[in-house]
C-alpha positions in Angstrom: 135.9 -97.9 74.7 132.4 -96.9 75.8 129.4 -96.3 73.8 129.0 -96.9 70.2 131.4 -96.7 67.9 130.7 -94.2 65.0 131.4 -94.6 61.3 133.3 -98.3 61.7 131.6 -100.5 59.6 129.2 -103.2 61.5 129.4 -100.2 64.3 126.4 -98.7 65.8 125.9 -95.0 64.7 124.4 -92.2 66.9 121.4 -91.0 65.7 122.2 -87.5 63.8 121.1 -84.5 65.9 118.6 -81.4 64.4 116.7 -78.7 65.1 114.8 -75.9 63.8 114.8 -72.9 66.2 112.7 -69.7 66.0 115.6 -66.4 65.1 113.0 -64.0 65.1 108.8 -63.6 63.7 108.5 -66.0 60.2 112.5 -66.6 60.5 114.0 -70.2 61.7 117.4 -71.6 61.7 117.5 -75.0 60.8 121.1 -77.3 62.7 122.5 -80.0 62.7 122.0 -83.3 60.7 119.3 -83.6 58.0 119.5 -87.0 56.9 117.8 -90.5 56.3 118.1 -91.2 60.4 116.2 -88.6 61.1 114.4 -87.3 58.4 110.7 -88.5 59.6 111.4 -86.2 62.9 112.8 -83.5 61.3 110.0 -83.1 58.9 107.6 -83.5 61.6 109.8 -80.8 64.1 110.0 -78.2 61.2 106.0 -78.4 59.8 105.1 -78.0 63.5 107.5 -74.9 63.8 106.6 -73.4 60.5 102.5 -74.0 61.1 103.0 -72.3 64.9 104.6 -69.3 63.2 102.0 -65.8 63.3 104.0 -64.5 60.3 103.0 -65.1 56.9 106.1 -64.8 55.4 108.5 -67.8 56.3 112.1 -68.4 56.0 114.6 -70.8 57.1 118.4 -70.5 57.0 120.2 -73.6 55.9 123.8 -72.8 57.0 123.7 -74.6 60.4 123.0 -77.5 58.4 126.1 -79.9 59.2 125.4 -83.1 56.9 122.6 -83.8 54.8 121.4 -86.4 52.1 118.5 -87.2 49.5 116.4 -87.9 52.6 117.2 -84.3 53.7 116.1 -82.8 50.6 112.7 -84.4 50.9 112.0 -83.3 54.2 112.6 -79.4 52.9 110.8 -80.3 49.5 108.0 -81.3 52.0 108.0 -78.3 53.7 107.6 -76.4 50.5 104.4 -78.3 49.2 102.7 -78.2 52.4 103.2 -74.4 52.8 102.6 -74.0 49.5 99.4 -75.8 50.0 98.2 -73.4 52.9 99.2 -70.2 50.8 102.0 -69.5 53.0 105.3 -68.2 51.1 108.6 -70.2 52.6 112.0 -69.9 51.3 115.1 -71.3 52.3 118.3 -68.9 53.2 122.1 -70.1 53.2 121.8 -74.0 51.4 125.1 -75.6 52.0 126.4 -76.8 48.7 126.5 -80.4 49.5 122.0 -80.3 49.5 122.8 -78.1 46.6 124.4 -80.6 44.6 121.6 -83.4 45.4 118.6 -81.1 44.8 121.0 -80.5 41.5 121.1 -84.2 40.3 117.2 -84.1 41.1 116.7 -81.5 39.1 114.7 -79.4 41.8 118.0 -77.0 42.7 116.3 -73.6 41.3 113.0 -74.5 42.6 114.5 -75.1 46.2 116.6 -71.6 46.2 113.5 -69.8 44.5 110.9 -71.3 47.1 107.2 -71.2 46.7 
């Protein structure tokens, strides 16, 4: 067997892939993994996309997003108050349900789908 083992218990796990790619002026696509192991690069990846944008207007599509978790939430919460902060409008496009259901329990879910 070569490499680390994922999801055994006491097993090494591969570090969660993401990414937040440009789909057109203000728009992104947010893939992959958003979760605790790598929420710190994500949030960091996605303010430096969002910042870089000319368009005032911004949007990111959730649906590529495979996994997420509380951690995830935060990172898009983030996003949100700092854009909020600069005056820039951001909403989020296509949550998967699973984000849905945490930002639920939190009691954030409307403000995440309305977006600031």
């Amino acid at each position: 067997m070569s490499g680390p083992a994922v999801g055994v218990a006491g097993a090494a796990e591969v570090p969660a892939a993401f990414e937040i790619v440009v789909t057109s002026p203000g728009r992104f696509a947010a893939r992959g993994a958003l979760t605790f192991a790598n929420a710190k690069r994500a949030r960091g990846e996605g303010l430096h996309a969002l910042r870089t944008s000319t368009a005032r207007d911004l949007e990111v599509d959730c649906s590529g997003i495979t996994h997420s978790d509380s951690a995830g939430l935060a990172v898009l919460l983030d996003w949100m108050a700092v854009m909020k902060r600069e005056g820039r409008p951001l909403c989020f496009a296509g949550l998967p349900s699973g984000l849905l259901a945490v930002a639920r329990i939190s009691g954030v879910e409307e403000m995440l789908q309305k977006g600031v």
